[in-house]
PLY file of the C-alpha trace (Angstrom):
ply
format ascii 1.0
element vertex 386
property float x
property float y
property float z
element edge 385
property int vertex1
property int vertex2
end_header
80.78 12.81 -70.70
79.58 9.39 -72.39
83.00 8.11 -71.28
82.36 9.03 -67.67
78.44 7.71 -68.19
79.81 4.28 -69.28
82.73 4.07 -66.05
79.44 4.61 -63.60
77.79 1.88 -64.78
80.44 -0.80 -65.37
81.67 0.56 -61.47
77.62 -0.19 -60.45
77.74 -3.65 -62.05
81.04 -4.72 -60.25
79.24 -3.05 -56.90
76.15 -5.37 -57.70
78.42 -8.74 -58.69
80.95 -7.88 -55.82
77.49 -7.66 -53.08
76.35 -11.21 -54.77
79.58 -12.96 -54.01
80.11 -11.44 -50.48
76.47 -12.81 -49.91
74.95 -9.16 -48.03
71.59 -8.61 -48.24
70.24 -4.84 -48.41
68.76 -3.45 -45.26
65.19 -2.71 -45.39
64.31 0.70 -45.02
61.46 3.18 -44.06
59.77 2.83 -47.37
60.20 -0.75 -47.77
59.22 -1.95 -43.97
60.23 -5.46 -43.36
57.13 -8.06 -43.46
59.44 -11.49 -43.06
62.09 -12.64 -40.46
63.19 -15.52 -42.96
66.60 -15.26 -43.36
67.97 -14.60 -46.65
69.55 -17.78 -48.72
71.88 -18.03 -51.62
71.61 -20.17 -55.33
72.68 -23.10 -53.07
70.08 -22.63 -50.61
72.69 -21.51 -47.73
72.66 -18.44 -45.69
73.18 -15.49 -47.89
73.27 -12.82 -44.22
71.23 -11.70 -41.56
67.71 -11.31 -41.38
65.82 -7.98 -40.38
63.42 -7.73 -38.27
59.67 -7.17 -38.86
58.91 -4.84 -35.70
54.94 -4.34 -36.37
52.96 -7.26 -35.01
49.51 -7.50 -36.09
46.62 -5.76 -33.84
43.72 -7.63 -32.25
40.10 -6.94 -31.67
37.31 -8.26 -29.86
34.21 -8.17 -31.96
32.09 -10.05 -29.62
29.49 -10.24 -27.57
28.79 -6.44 -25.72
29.19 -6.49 -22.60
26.38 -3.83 -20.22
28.04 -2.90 -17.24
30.18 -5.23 -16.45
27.89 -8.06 -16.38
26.40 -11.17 -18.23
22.84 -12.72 -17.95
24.11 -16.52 -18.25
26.82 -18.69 -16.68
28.65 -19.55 -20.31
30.17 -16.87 -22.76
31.35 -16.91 -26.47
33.87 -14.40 -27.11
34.47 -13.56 -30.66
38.12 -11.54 -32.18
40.34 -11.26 -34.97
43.48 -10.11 -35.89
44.73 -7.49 -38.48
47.83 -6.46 -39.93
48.86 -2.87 -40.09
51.80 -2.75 -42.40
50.33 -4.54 -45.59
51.79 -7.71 -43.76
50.06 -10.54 -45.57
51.74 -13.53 -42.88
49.03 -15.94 -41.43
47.94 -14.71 -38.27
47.03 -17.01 -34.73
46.03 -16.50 -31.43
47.25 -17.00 -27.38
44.71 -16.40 -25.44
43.75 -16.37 -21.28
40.67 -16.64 -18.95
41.05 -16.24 -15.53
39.01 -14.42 -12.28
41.74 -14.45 -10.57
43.24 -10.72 -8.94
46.66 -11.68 -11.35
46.76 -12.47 -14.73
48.63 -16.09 -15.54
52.25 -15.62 -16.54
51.43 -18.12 -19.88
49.49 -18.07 -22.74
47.12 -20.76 -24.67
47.01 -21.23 -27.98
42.93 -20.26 -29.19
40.66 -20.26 -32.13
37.59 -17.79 -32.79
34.91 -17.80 -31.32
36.00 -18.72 -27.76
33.49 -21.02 -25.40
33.77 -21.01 -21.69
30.99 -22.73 -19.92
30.50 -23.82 -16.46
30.82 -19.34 -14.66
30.72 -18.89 -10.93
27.80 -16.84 -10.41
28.83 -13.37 -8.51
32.33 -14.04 -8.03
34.59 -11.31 -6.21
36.67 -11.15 -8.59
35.51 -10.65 -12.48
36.18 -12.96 -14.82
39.03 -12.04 -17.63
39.48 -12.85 -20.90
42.66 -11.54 -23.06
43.52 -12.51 -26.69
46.93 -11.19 -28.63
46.58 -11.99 -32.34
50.34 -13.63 -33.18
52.26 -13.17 -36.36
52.87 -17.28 -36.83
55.54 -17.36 -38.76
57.76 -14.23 -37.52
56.85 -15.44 -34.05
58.70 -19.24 -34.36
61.30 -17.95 -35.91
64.23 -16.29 -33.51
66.22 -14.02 -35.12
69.18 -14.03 -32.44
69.85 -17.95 -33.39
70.18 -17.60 -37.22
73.58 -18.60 -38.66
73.97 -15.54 -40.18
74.68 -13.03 -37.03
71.84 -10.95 -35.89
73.15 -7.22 -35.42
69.81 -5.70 -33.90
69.32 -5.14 -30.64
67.14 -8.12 -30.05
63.66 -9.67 -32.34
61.24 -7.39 -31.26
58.11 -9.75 -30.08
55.68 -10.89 -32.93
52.65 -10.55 -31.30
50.30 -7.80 -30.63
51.77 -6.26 -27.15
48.54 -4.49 -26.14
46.34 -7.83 -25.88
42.26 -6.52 -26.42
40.56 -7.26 -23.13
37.02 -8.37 -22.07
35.79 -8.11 -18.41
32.49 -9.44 -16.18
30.75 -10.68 -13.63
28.56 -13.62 -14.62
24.85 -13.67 -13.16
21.80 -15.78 -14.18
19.48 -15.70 -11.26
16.94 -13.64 -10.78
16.04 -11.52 -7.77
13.54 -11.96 -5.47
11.06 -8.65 -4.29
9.80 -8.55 -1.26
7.90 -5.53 0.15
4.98 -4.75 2.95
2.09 -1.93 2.53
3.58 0.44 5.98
0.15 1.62 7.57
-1.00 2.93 11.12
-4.61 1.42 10.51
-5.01 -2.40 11.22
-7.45 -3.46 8.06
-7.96 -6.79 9.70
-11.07 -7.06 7.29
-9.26 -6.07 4.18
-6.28 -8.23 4.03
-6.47 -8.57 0.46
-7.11 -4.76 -0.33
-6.62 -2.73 3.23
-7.89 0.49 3.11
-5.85 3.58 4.09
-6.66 6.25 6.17
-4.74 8.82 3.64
-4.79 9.46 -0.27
-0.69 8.36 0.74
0.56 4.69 0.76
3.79 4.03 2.47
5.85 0.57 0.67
8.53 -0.64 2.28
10.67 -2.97 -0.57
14.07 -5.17 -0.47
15.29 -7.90 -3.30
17.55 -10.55 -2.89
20.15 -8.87 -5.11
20.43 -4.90 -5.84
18.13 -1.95 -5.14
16.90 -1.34 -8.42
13.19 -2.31 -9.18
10.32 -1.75 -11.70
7.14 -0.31 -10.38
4.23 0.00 -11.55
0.51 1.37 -10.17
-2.40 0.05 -11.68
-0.27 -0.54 -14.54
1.31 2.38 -15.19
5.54 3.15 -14.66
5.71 4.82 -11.10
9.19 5.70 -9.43
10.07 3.77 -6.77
12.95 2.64 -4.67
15.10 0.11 -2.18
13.31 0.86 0.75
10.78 3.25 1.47
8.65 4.10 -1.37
5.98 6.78 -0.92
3.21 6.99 -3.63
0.93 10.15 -3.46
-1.83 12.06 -4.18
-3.86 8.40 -5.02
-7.32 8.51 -6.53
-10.03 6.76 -4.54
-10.95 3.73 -5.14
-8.99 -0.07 -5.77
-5.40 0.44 -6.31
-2.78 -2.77 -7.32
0.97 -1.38 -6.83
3.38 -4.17 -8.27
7.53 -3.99 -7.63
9.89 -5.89 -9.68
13.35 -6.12 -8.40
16.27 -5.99 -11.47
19.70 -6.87 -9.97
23.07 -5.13 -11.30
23.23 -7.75 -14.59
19.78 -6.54 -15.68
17.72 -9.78 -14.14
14.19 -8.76 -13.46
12.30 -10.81 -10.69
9.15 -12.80 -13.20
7.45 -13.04 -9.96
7.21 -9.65 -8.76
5.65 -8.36 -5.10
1.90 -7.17 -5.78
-0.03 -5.36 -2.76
-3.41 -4.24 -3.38
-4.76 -1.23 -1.29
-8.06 0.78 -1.72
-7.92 4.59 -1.31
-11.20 6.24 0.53
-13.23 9.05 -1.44
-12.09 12.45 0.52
-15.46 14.35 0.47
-15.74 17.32 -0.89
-17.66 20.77 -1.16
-19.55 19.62 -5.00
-20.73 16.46 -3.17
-23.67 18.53 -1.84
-26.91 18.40 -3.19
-28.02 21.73 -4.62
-30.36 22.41 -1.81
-27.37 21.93 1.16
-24.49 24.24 -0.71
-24.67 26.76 1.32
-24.79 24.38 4.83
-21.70 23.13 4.45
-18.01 24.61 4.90
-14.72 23.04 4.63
-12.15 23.20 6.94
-8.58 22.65 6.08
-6.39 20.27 8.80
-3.07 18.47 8.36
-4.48 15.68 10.30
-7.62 14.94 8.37
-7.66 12.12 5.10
-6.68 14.92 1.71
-5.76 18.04 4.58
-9.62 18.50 5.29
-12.82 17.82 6.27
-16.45 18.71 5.92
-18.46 20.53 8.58
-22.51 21.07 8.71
-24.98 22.58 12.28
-27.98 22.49 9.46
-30.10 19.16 10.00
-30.76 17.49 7.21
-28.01 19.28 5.11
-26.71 16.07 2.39
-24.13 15.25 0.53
-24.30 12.78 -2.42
-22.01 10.47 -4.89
-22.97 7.60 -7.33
-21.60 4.14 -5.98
-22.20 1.06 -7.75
-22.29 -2.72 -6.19
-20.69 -1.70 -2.72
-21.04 -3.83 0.28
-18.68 -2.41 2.54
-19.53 0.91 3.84
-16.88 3.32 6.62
-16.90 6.86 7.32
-13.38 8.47 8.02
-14.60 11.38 10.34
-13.32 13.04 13.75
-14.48 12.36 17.09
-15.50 14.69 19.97
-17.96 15.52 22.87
-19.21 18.44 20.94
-20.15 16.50 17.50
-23.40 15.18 16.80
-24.87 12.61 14.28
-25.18 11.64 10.64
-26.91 8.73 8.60
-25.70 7.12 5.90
-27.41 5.24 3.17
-27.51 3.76 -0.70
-30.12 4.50 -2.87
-33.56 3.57 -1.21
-32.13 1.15 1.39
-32.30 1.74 5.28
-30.52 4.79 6.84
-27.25 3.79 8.74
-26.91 6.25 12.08
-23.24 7.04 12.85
-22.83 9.07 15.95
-19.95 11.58 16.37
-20.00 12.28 19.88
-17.36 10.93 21.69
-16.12 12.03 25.22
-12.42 10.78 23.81
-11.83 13.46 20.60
-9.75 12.15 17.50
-9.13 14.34 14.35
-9.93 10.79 12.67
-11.37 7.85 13.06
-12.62 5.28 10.78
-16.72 4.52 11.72
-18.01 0.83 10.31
-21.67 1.85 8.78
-21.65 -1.21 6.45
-19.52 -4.52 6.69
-18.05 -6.19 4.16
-20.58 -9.80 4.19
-23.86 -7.37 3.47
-25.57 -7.62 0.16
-25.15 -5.57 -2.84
-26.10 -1.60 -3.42
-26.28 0.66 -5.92
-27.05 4.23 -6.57
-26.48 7.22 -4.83
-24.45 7.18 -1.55
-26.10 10.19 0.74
-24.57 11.17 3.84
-27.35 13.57 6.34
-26.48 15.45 9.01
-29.03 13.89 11.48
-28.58 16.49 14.84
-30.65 19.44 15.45
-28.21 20.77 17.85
-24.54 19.70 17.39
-22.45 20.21 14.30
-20.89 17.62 12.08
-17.81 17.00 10.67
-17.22 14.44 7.69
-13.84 13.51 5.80
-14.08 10.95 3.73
-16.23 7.45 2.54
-14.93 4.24 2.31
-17.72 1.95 -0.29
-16.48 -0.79 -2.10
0 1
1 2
2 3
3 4
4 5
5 6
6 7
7 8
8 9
9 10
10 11
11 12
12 13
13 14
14 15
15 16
16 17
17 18
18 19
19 20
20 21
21 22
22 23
23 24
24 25
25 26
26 27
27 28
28 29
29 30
30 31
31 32
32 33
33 34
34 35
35 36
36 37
37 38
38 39
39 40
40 41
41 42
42 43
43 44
44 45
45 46
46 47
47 48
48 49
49 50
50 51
51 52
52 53
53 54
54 55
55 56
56 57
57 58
58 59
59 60
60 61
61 62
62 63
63 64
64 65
65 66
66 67
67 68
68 69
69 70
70 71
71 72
72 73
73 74
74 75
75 76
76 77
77 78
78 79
79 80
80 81
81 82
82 83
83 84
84 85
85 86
86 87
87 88
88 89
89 90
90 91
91 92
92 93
93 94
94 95
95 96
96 97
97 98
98 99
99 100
100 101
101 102
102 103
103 104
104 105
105 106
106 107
107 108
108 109
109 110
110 111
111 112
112 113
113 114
114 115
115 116
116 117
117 118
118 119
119 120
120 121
121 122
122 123
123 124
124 125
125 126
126 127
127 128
128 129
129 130
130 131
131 132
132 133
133 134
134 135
135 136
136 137
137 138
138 139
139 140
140 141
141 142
142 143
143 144
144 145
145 146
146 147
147 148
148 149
149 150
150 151
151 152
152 153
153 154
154 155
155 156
156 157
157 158
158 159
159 160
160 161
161 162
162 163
163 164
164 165
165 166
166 167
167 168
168 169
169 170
170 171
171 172
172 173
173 174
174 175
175 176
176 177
177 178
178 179
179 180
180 181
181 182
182 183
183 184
184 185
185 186
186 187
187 188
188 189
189 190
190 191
191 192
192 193
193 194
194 195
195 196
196 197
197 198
198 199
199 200
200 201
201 202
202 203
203 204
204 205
205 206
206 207
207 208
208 209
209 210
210 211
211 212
212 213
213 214
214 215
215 216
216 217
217 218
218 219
219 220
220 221
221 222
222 223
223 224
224 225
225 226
226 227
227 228
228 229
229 230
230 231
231 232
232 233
233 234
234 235
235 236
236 237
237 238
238 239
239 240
240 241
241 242
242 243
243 244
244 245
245 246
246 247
247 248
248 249
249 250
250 251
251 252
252 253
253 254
254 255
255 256
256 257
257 258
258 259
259 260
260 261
261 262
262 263
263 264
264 265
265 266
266 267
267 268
268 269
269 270
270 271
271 272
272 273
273 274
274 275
275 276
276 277
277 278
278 279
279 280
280 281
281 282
282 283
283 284
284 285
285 286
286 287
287 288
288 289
289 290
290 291
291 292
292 293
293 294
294 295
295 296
296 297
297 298
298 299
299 300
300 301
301 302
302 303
303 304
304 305
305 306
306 307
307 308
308 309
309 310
310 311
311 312
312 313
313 314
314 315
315 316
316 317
317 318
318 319
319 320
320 321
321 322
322 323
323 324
324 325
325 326
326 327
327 328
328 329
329 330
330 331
331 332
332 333
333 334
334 335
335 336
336 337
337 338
338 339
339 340
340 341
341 342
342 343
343 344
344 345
345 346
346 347
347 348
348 349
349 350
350 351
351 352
352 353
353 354
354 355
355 356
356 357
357 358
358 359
359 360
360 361
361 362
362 363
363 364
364 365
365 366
366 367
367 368
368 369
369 370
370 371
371 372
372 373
373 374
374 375
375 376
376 377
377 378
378 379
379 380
380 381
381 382
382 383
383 384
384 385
């Protein structure tokens, strides 16, 4: 047994002298990947036999900046990446990269560094803009396998750089949008230009941008939903409204400057306006035509409703119209009675009565509105006092 022991090894030693002095170089295997394409040299610094061929190239990844659907807020960029090896590879590592908007990608490659600068974008292009890096194993990558003295048996020298390049793509967009927008109403406030008053508790804004149909609304300050287009805002409280619209195109832009329109929403009377002495002379009426769906309707004379106002000059009456109405008087506090008369040969479920205009002097206190006909009915909607 030692005799056969002592034959192995001598017969291993000659195996190990006789592969020096042919010059072949063990294969690298499963367990021991290969991480260099070098090929192998003997004491004298000659080829010793083929290299192998280091098949993992190292993997790339863009680390920088995020891009939010698709698009960028400024006309330059500065793309940051690296590269990582896999395998335990420890070679230095470079980089090819490629920017283009183009619809195909350039058939070459240019050498790049981390982070990468492009300046000078094309706002809104058709096409996005591109940008591919492939992180390059340097020194696998000059060296060609197929050309070393020492023939090559493999197939070919599988490519040293990463194959899957990591990809960034945008639109570029700096500019913001511009709002536009006009109050839609069927009552010509030629007097309230600044403020117009509507003849329903319902405003009707019509709004467009410059660039996309997104926008941020707001009423009086608070978020409201709104739209491209026709935007609808309901059940309003009476009294000074400001509606604003900000337009925010697809890159996230939002208009600094945004539309503002200013309305002022009517008090729709109601059955708790009356004074205690006129609850029982008044009824209400429900019609889809009146301001809130209703109205108001007294025969009693004298019968009174009554509201707190404060520094009003401006004084209408939103009431229908008809041959078989009669009158009411209007007034603030202790001043002088306003007569409004109702009787009209030409009906209208509503129409908008001046008592007040807007130049008169300042009032306060309580608004009363009287029925002032012994024999006709009247029917009030709503009060206009600002």
């Amino acid at each position: 047994m030692r005799a056969y022991r002592r034959a192995a090894a001598i017969g291993a030693v000659l195996i190990g002298v006789t592969a020096s002095l042919s010059g072949a170089a063990p294969a690298a295997d499963a367990a021991n990947p290969c991480y260099s394409e070098v090929q192998p040299t003997g004491p004298l610094g000659l080829p010793s036999g083929a290299g192998c061929d280091d098949t993992v190239p190292p993997e790339t990844t863009i680390d920088g900046p995020t891009i939010r659907n698709g698009w960028i807020r400024a006309t330059s960029i500065t793309i940051a990446f690296h590269g990582d090896h896999t395998d335990g590879h420890t070679d230095p590592i470079s980089y090819e990269c490629q920017f283009y908007n183009s619809v195909s990608a350039p058939t070459t490659w240019q050498s790049c560094t981390s982070p990468y600068t492009q300046d000078g974008l094309s706002e809104n292009t058709a096409t996005p803009y591109t940008f591919r890096v492939r992180a390059v194993d340097t020194p696998d990558d000059a060296h060609d396998l197929t050309t070393d003295a020492w023939p090559y048996t493999g197939p070919s020298d599988a490519p040293d750089y990463d194959q899957t390049p990591a990809e960034l793509q945008f639109t570029a967009d700096a500019t913001a949008p511009n709002t536009f927008g006009f109050l839609r109403t069927s009552y010509a406030d030629e007097s309230g230009f600044d403020g117009p008053m509507l003849i329903a508790p319902t405003a009707q804004i019509r709004l467009q941008s410059t660039q996309g149909s997104r926008y941020r609304c707001s009423l009086n300050r608070a978020s409201v939903d709104c739209n491209d287009g026709l935007t609808t805002l309901r059940h309003l409280t009476a009294g000074s409204q400001r509606f604003s619209a900000a337009a925010v195109d697809p890159a996230g832009n939002v208009d600094p400057s945004p539309f503002v329109q200013k309305f002022y929403v009517p008090r729709n009377l109601a059955l708790g306006d009356a004074v205690r002495a006129s609850r029982d002379d008044w009824r209400r009426f429900r019609d889809p035509g009146a301001f809130g769906g209703d109205y108001l309707e007294s025969s009693r004379y004298g019968a009174v409703l009554r509201f707190p106002v404060r520094n009003v000059r401006e004084i209408r009456l939103l009431a229908p119209a008809g041959p078989l109405l009669g009158r009411v008087e209007i007034r603030v506090g202790r001043g002088r009675w306003y007569r409004v008369n109702l009787h009209s040969a030409d009906p209208s479920r509503l129409k908008v009565y001046e008592v007040r205009s807007s130049i008169s002097g300042l009032l306060s206190g309580a608004l009363q509105v009287r029925v002032a006909s012994h024999d006709r009915p009247v029917r009030v909607d709503a009060i206009s006092a600002r």
